[in-house]
C-alpha positions in Angstrom: 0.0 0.0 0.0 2.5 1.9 0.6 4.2 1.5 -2.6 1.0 2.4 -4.4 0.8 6.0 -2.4 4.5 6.8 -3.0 3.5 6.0 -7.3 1.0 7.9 -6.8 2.6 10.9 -5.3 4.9 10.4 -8.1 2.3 11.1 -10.9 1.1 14.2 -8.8 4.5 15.6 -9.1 4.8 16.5 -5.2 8.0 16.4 -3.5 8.3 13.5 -1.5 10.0 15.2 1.3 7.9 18.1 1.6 4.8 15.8 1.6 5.7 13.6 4.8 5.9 16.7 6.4 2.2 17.7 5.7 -0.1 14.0 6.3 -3.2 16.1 5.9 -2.0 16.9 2.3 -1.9 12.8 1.3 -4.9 12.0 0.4 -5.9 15.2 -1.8 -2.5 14.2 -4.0 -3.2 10.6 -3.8 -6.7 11.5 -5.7 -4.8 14.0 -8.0 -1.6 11.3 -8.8 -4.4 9.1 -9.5 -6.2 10.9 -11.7 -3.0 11.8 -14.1 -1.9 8.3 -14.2 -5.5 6.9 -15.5 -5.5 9.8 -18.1 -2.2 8.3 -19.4 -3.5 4.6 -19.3 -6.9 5.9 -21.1 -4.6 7.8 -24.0 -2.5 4.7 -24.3 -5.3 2.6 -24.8 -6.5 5.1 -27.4 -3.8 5.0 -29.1 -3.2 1.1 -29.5 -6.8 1.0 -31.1 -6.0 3.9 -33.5 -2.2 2.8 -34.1 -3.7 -0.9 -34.8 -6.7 0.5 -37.1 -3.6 1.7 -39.0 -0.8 -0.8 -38.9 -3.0 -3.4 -38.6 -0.5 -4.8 -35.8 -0.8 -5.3 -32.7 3.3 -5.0 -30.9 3.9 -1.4 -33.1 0.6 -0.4 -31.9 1.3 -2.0 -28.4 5.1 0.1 -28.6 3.6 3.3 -30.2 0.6 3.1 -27.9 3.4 3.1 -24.7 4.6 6.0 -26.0 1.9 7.7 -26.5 0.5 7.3 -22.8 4.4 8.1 -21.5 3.6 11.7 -22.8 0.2 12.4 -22.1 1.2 10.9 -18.5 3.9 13.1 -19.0 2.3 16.6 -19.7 -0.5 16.2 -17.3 2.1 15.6 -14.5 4.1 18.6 -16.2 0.7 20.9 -15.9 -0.4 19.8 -12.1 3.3 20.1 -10.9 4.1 23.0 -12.6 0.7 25.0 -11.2 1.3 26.9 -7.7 -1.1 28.2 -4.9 -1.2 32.1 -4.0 -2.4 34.4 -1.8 -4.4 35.9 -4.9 -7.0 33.7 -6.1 -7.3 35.5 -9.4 -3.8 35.3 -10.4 -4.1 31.5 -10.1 -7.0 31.2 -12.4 -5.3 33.7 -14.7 -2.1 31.5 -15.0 -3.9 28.3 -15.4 -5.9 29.2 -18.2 -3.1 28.1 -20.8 -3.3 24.4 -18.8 -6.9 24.3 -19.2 -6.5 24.6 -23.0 -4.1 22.5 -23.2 -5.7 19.8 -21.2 -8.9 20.4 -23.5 -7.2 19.6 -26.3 -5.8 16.3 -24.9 -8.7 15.3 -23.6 -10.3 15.7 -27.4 -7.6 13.7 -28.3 -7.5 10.9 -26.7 -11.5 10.7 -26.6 -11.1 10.5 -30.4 -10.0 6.7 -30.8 -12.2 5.6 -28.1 -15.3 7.0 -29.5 -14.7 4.8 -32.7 -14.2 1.5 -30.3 -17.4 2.6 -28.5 -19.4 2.7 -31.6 -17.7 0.2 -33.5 -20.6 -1.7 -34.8 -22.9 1.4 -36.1 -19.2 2.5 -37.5 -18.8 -1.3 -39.4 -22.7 -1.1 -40.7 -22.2 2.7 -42.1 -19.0 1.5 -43.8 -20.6 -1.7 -45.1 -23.2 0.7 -46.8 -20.7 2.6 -48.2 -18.8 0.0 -49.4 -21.9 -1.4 -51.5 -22.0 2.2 -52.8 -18.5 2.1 -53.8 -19.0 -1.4 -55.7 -22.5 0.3 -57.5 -20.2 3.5 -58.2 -17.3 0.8 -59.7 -19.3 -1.5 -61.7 -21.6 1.9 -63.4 -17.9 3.5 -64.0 -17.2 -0.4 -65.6 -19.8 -0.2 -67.7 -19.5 2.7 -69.0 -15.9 1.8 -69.7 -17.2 -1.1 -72.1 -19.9 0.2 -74.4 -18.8 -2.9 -76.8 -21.3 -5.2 -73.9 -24.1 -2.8 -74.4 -23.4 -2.9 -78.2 -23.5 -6.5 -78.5 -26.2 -6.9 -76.5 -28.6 -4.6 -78.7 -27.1 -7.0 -81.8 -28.1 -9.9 -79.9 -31.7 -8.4 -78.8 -32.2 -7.0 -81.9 -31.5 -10.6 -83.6 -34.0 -11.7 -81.2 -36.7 -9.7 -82.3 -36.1 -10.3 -85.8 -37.2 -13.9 -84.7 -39.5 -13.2 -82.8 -41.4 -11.4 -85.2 -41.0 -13.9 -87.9 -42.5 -16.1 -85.5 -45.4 -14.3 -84.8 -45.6 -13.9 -88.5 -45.7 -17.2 -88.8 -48.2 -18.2 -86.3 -50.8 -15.4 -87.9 -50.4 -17.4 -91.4 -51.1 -20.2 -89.3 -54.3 -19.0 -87.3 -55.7 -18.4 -91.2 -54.7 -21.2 -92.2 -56.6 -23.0 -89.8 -59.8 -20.7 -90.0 -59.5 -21.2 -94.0 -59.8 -25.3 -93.7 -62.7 -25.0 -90.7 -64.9 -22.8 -92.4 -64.4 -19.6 -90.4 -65.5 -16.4 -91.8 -63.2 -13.9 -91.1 -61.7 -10.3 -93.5 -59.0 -13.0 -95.1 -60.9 -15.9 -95.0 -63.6 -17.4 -97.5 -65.9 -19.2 -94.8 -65.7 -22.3 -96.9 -64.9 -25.4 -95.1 -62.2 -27.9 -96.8 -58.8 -27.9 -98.4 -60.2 -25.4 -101.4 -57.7 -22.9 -103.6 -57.6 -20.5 -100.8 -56.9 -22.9 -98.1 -53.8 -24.4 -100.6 -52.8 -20.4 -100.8 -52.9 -20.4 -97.2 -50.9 -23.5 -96.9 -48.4 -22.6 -99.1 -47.4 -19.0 -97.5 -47.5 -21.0 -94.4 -45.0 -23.3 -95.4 -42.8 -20.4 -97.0 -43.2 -18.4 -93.6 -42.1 -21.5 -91.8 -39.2 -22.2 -93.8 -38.0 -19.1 -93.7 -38.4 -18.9 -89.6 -36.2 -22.2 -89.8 -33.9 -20.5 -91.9 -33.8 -16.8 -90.1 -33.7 -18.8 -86.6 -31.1 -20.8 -87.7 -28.9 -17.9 -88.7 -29.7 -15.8 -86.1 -28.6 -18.3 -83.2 -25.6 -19.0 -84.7 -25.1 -15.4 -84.7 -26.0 -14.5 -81.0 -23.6 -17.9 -80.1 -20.6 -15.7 -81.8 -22.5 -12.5 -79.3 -22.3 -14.2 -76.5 -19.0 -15.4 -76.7 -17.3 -11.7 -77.4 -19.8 -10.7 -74.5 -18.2 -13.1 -72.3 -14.8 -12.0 -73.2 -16.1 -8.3 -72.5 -17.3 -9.2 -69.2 -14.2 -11.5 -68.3 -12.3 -7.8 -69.1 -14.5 -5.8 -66.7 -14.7 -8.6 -64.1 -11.1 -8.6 -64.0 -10.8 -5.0 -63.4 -13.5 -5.2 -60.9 -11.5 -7.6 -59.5 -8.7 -5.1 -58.9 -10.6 -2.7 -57.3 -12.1 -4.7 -54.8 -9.2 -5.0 -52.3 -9.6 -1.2 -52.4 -12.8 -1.6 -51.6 -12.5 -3.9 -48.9 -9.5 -2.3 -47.2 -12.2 1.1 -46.6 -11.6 0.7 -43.2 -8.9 2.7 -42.0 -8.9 5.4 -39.7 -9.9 8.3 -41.3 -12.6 6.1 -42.9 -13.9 5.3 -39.7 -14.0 9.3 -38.6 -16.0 9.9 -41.5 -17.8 7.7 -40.7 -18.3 8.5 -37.1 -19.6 11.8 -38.5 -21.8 10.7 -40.6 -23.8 8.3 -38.1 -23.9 11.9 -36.0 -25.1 14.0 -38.3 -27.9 11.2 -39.3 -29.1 10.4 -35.8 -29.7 12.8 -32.6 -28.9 10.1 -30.2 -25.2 9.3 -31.8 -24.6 13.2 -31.5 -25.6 13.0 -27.6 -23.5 10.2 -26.8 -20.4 11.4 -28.5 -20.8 14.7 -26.5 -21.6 13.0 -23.3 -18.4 10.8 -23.9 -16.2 14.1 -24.9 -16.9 16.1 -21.8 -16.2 12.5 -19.8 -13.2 12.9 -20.9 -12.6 16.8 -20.5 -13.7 16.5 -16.6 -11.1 13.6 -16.6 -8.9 15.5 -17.8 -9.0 18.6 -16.4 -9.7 17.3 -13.2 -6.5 17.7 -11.1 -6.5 21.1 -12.6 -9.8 21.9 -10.6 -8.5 20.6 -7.5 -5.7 22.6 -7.1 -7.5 25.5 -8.1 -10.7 24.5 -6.2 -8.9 23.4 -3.0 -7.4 26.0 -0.1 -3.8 26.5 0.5 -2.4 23.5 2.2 0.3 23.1 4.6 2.2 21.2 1.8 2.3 24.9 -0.8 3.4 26.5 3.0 6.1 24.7 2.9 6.9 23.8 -0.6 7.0 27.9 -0.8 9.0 28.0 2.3 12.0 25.8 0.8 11.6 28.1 -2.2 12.2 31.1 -0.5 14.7 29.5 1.2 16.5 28.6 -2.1 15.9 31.9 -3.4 17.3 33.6 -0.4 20.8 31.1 -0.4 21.3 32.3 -3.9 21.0 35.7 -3.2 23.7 35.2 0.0 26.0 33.4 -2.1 25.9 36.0 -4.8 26.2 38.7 -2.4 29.4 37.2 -0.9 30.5 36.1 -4.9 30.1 39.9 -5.1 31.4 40.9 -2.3 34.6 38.8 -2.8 35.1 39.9 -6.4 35.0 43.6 -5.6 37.9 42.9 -2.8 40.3 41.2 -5.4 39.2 43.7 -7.8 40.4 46.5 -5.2 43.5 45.2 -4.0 44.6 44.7 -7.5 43.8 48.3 -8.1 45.7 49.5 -5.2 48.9 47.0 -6.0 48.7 48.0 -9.8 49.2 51.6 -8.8 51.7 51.1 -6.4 54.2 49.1 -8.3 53.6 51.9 -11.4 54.3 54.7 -8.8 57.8 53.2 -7.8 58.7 52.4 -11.4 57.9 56.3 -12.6 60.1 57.3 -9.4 62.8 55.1 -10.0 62.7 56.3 -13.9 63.0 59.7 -12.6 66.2 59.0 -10.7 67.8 57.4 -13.9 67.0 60.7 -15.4 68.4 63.0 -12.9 71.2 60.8 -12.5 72.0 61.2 -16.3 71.1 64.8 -16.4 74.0 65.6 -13.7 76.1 63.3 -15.3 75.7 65.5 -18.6 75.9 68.5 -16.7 79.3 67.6 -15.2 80.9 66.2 -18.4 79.8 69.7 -19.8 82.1 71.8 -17.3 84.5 69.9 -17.8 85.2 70.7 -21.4 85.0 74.3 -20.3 88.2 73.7 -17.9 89.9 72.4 -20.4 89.7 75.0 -23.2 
């Protein structure tokens, strides 16, 4: 247990010594240690889902996703450390306003990734629809990339037709034919029953109708056979392209797919929108949470002190850069002093040289007088 508190005064960034001094001031940075380190875990286990969405594996996410966590765990213990109580209440707030932001913008981070694990199956079904819109949008762009299919397939119906008509053509001859030999009185029938001239007529435009069916069929078949296999060919040719964009297709589920996706299922429903907001300002109070405290909570004995041993560090570097000073202005002085000392007896013993040379001169002088 004991270990536990001491990790967790860790990620609170107190000083260790300081904080044995001040019991009362365990528990409220137990709760605040506590708080950083579960941001950190949270953001490394948003990371390893985004990192694996995008590697698609599991030890570089598992490695990025350490990392990632070591510096949000990092920051936030950075920002709680870093903050100091005061006397003035405003001036706290004032100077905590850049952590805020900054801990708003982490906390939309890392709520990011774990929004698209929390919705993962509404995310899957939106990107399953789009996918089937993506395959619709491929095979149109196909098809419209081989007008020879739509060609032969006119041909082929038109071939068809062509039969299809003769057929018809052929069953009308037949109908008359019929009505002829019965007795029916119809606009090209005589109404007389039995095989008379008209019904022979009749029998004979049959018979020339139905050869020539056999004959157009039989053409005609043999033609669509040769259609169908080009069309086949054709269609091989666009399967096979389709073919190559369907692992584009399939792989539509990356990351920024999934955002967009995320968006989407917001923008469609009201109750997607809520929940994403709910989960965002989870997150913010999460994050800015140890901020609160200390701005919330009273001056401690722990900031007494921990000010206190500032001061105190403050005031020894003052004392030692007093006497630094002090002791520099001394050796600064007495080499002054020396300097000028040693130059006066060195201009007082030139001057003796030069008196010394002027009688000398002088001397020499008077002599050479005597002597003339």
């Amino acid at each position: 247990m004991q270990v536990l508190t001491r990790f967790f005064w860790f990620c609170s960034g107190a000083n260790f010594s300081i904080l044995q001094k001040a019991p009362t001031e365990s528990n409220k940075y137990l709760g605040i240690g506590a708080t950083v380190f579960f941001t950190g875990f949270f953001a490394a286990l948003a990371g390893f889902y985004a990192l694996y969405t995008v590697f698609q594996s599991w030890w570089i996410a598992l490695v990025f996703a350490l990392l990632w966590g070591a510096m949000i765990f990092n920051l936030d213990r950075f920002i709680v450390s870093s903050m100091r109580k005061k006397e003035q209440g405003w001036s706290e707030w004032r100077l905590a306003l850049p952590r805020l932001a900054l801990a708003l913008l982490l906390a939309v981070v890392i709520s990011k990734p774990l929004e698209l694990k929390l919705f993962e199956r509404e995310i899957n079904r939106k990107l399953d629809e789009q996918k089937i819109a993506f395959i619709k949008q491929s095979k149109d762009s196909l098809a419209k990339g081989f007008p020879e299919i739509q060609a032969l397939e006119t041909e082929k119906e038109a071939l068809k037709k062509e039969v299809h008509q003769a057929r018809t053509f052929r069953d009308k001859l037949q109908q008359e034919y019929d009505a002829e030999r019965f007795g029916e009185k119809t606009a090209s029938t005589s109404g007389k029953i039995g095989l008379g001239t008209n019904a022979k007529k009749k029998e004979q435009q049959l018979d020339a109708a139905q050869e020539d069916l056999k004959a157009l069929s039989a053409r005609n078949d043999m033609r669509m056979q040769k259609l169908e296999v080009q069309i086949e060919e054709f269609r091989a040719k666009r399967q096979l392209e389709f073919e190559k964009q369907v692992p584009g297709i399939d792989g539509f589920d990356g990351f920024a797919a999934r955002m967009d996706g995320l968006a989407k299922l917001t923008e469609e429903s009201e109750a997607m929108a809520t929940a994403e907001l709910f989960l965002v300002l989870l997150f913010i109070a999460i994050e800015t949470a140890p901020i609160f405290v200390k701005l919330i909570s009273t001056r401690g004995p722990y900031d007494e002190l921990l000010e206190l041993h500032e001061d105190q560090v403050k005031l020894y570097k003052n004392e030692k850069w007093q006497r630094a000073s002090g002791e520099s202005e001394a050796r600064l002085s007495y080499f002054k002093a020396t300097h000028f000392y040693a130059s006066e007896l060195a201009a007082a013993s030139i001057n003796a040289e030069n008196e010394q040379k002027s009688e000398l001169s002088k001397k020499r002088a008077i002599g050479k007088m005597e002597n003339r």
